[in-house]
N, C-alpha and C positions, 0 to 999 in steps of 0.2 A: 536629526534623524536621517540615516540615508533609505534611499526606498532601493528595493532590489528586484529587479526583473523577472520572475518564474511566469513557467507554463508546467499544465497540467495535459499532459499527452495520452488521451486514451486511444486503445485498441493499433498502436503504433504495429504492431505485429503481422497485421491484415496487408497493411502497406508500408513496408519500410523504406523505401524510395521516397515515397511520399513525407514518410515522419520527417526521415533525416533532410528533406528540404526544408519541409515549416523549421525545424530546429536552428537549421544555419540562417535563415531569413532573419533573426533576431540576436543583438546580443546578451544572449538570456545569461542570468546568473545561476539559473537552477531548472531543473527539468524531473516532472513527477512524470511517470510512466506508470498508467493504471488501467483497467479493463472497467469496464462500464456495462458491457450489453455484453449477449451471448457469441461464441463464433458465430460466421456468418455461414457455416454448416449446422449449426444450430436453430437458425432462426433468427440470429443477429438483434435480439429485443435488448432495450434497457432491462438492467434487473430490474427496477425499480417498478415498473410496470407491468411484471411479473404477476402471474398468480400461483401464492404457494399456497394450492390447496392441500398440498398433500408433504407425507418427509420426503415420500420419494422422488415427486417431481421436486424439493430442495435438493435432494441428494443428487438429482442429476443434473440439475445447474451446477451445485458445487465441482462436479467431475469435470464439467467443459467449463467452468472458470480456471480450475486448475492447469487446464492441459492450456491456455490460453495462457495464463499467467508463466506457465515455462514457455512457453513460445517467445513471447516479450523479455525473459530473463537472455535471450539468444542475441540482443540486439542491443546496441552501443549508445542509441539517440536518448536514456534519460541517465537521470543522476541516482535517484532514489524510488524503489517500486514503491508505488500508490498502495495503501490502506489493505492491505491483506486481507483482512476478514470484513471488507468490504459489502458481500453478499449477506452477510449474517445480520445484518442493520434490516433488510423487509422483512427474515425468514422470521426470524426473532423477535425484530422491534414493532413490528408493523402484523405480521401474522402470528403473532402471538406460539410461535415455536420453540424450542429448547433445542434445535441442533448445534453440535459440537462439530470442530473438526477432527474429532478425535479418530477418526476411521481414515484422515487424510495423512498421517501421519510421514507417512513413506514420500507424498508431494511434499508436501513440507519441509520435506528434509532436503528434497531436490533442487528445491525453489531457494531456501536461504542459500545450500552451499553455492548454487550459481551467481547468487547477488554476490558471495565473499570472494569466490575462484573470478569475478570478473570487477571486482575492485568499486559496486555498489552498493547504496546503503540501503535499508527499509525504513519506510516514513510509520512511525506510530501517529495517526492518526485519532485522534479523540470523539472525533463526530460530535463537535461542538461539550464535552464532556461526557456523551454515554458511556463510551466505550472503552476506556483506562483499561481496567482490570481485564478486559478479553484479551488484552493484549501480551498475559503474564505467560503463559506455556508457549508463546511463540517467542518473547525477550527471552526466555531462558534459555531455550534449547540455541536459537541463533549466535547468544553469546557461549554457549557449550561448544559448538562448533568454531566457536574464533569469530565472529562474524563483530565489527568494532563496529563500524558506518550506521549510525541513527539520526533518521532528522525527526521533529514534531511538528506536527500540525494540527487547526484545531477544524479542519473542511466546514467553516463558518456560515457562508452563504449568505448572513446575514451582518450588519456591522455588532449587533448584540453578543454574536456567538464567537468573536475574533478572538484568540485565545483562550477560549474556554475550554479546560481540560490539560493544560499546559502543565503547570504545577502538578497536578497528578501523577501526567505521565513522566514528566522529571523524577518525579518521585518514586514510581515505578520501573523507572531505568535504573536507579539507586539500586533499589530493592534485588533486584535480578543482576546484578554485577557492575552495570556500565559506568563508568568514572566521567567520562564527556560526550556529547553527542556534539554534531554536524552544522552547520549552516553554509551554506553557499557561498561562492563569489564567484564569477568569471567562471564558473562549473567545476569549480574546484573548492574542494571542503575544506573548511576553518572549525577548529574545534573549541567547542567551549566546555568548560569544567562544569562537572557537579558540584 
């Protein structure tokens, strides 16, 4: 088994000087690039820690995740953007909400074509297996747009959860077009077949 180097880069955006140091300090084979907490015009909080009492205070986190998330699509230091629908795991899993991105439609579109016009991939994320299927109106439309570059991850946390959800989302690449997705070396992608 070889073992391979990643890091996980949040909020690289805030400080890009900064990222692209920690980046070159290592010889990483891969590099996730994801948002975690609000701008720091926001308030800067973990979502996680977040209270979604309401859609609307969901709905306005979503809008400064998004505008956050194209900020990081502007910058070179990751390989593959972190977990998209990220936010959706408190709004939903945790405060028991049914928001959609459906109203983000137009970020959405800004966000993949930037990860394809700058030659990066998006991580379909499982969240240990919850989250497979959120992930099908965003595999669609990315691959509509040409967008090839997909990695998988299962954001385990745990040694229980390591690959959990894998299989799925293979299988949901399938489903939505994808013939092979990504894995790393030296920060350059190797593809492997469905």
């Amino acid at each position: 088994m070889k073992v391979l180097l990643g890091l996980e880069l949040g909020g690289a955006y805030t400080d890009p000087g900064r990222a692209e140091a920690l980046v070159a300090a290592a010889p990483l084979d891969f590099v996730i690039g994801s948002i975690h907490n609000l701008s720091p015009e926001a308030g800067g909080r973990d979502f996680f820690y977040l209270d979604y009492r309401s859609e609307e205070v969901c709905y306005t986190t979503l809008d400064d995740y998004f505008a956050s998330m194209l900020a990081l699509t502007r910058l070179d230091c990751y390989d593959a953007l972190g977990h998209i629908i990220y936010p959706l795991r408190y709004m939903n899993g945790r405060a028991g909400w049914h928001i959609t991105l459906d109203r983000y439609g137009d970020q959405l579109d800004q966000l993949l074509r930037a990860v394809i016009q700058n030659g990066k991939a998006i991580e379909v994320n499982t969240h240990g297996g919850r989250e497979v299927e959120d992930w099908r109106p965003i595999l669609r439309h990315y691959h509509q747009l040409g967008g090839e570059l997909v990695t998988t991850g299962s954001d385990a946390h745990s040694p229980g959860n390591v690959g959990r959800g894998i299989s799925q989302a293979v299988a949901l690449l399938r489903e939505t077009g994808f013939h092979r997705f990504a894995v790393y070396r030296k920060r350059r992608p190797e593809w492997i077949k469905l």
